[in-house]
N, C-alpha and C positions, 0 to 999 in steps of 0.2 A: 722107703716104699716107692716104687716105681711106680710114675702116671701110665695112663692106662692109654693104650697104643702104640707105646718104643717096641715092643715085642714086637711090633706088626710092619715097623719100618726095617727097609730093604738096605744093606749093607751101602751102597751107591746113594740114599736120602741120606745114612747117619756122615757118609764121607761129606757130603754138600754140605747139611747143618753145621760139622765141625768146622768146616771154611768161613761159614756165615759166622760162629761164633768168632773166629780170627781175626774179623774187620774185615774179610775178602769180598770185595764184589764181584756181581755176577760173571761179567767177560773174566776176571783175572780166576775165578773159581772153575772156568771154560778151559781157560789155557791149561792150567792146571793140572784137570782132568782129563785132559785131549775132547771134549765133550763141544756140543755147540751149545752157546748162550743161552737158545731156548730150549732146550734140553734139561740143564740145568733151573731153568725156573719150575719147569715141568717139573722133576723130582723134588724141588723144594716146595712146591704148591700141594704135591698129594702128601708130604711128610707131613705141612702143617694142615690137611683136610683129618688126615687120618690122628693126627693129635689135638686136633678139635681147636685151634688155636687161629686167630688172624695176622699175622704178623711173625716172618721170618725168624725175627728175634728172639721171641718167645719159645717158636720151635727150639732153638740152636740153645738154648739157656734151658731148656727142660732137658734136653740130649747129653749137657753137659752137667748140669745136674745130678744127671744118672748113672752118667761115667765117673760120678768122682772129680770132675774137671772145676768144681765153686763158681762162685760167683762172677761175673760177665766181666772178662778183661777192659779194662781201662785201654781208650784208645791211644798206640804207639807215636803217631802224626798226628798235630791238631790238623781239622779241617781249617781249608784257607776263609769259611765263613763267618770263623767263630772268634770273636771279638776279643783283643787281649786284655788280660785283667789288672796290670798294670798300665798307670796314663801315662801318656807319651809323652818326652821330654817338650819344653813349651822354648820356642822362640821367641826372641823377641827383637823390635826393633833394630835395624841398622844402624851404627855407629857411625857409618861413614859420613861423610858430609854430601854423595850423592841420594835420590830417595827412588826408589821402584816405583814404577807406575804404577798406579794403583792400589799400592800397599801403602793403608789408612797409618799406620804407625803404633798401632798394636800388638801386641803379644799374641802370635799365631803357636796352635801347636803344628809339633814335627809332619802328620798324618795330613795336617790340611796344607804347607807348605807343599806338599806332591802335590797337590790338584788345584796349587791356583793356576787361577786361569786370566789373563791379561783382559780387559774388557774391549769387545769386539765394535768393530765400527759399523755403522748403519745400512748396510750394502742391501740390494734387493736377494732378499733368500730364494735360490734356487732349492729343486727339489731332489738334487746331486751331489756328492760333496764336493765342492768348487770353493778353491781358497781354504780358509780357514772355518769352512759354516760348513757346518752341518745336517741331515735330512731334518733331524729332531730339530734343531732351532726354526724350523717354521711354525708359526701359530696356528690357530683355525680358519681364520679368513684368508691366510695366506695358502694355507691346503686347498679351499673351496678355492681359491681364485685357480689355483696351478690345475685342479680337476677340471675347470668350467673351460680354461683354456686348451687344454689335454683334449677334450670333448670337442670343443668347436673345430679343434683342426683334424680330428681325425672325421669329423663330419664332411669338412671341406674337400680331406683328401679322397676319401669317398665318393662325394661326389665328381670330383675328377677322374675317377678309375671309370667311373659308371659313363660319365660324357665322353671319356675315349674310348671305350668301347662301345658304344652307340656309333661316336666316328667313323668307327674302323666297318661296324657293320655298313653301317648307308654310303660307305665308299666301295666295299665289295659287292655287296647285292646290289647298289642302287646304280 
C-alpha cells in the first residue's frame, strides 16, 4: 500500500529524494542535477510537506519503500566523526636508554601519541598566534586584561585624532 501523497510528488522531488536515499548531500545532489543548492532543498522541503513527514530521511525511505528500493542503504564511507569500534593498538614505553620529555612512562595508546603535545613554557599569552601559543590558550583574566588594554589605547588613539584635528582647525581659522 502506498502512503498517501508519492502520487502528488513531482518527478524532479522523487529524483532529489532518491539522491537523498544514496547518502548524497545537497551541493553534490546540485551538481548532479545541474540545479542550484537551494533549489534542491526547495523540492526536497515541499516533497517532505506534501508527505507529512519532518525529516529528509523519512521522505527518501517512504519513496523508496514505494519503489520497491527496502530498506535504507547502509552508509558506503564511515563519516570521519564516527568513532572506530575496534581499540587502538596501545604503546608503550620507550626502550631506549634516552626519555621524551614529558612522557610520564606509561602506556599511551596509538590515537593519543598523535596529539601529545610537549608542555609549553610560561611566556605572556598574546592574543595572536605568536610562537608556539595560541588564541585559545589564554584564560579569562588574561582576555579581560587584552580587552581593557585594546580599549584604553584605542581611547588614547582617539583622543589624538580629535586633538589633531582641533590643531589643524585653530591653525587654519585662527
Amino acid at each position: 500500500m502506498k502512503p498517501e501523497g508519492l502520487d502528488r510528488l513531482t518527478e524532479k522531488q522523487r529524483e532529489c529524494l532518491r539522491l537523498v536515499y544514496a547518502h548524497k548531500e545537497t551541493k553534490e545532489i546540485a551538481r548532479q542535477l545541474g540545479l542550484s543548492p537551494d533549489g534542491v532543498n526547495q523540492r526536497i522541503k515541499t516533497a517532505m510537506n506534501t508527505l507529512g513527514v519532518s525529516r529528509r530521511r523519512d521522505a527518501a525511505q517512504m519513496l523508496a519503500e514505494a519503489e520497491g528500493l527496502g530498506t535504507y542503504p547502509p552508509l558506503v564511507y564511515r563519516s570521519r566523526d564516527i568513532a572506530s569500534a575496534s581499540e587502538p593498538a596501545m604503546l608503550g614505553p620507550s626502550t631506549e636508554g634516552g626519555r621524551q620529555s614529558g612522557f610520564s612512562g606509561e602506556a599511551m595508546r596509538e590515537d593519543q601519541a598523535a596529539f601529545w603535545v610537549a608542555p609549553q613554557s610560561r611566556e605572556p599569552a598574546l592574543p595572536l598566534p605568536i610562537g608556539r601559543m595560541r588564541p585559545d590558550d589564554i584564560g579569562l583574566v588574561g582576555r579581560l586584561a587584552w580587552i581593557a588594554a585594546i580599549t584604553i589605547g584605542v581611547a588614547l588613539a582617539f583622543g589624538a585624532l580629535i586633538a589633531g584635528v582641533e590643531g589643524l582647525t585653530r591653525l587654519i581659522w585662527g
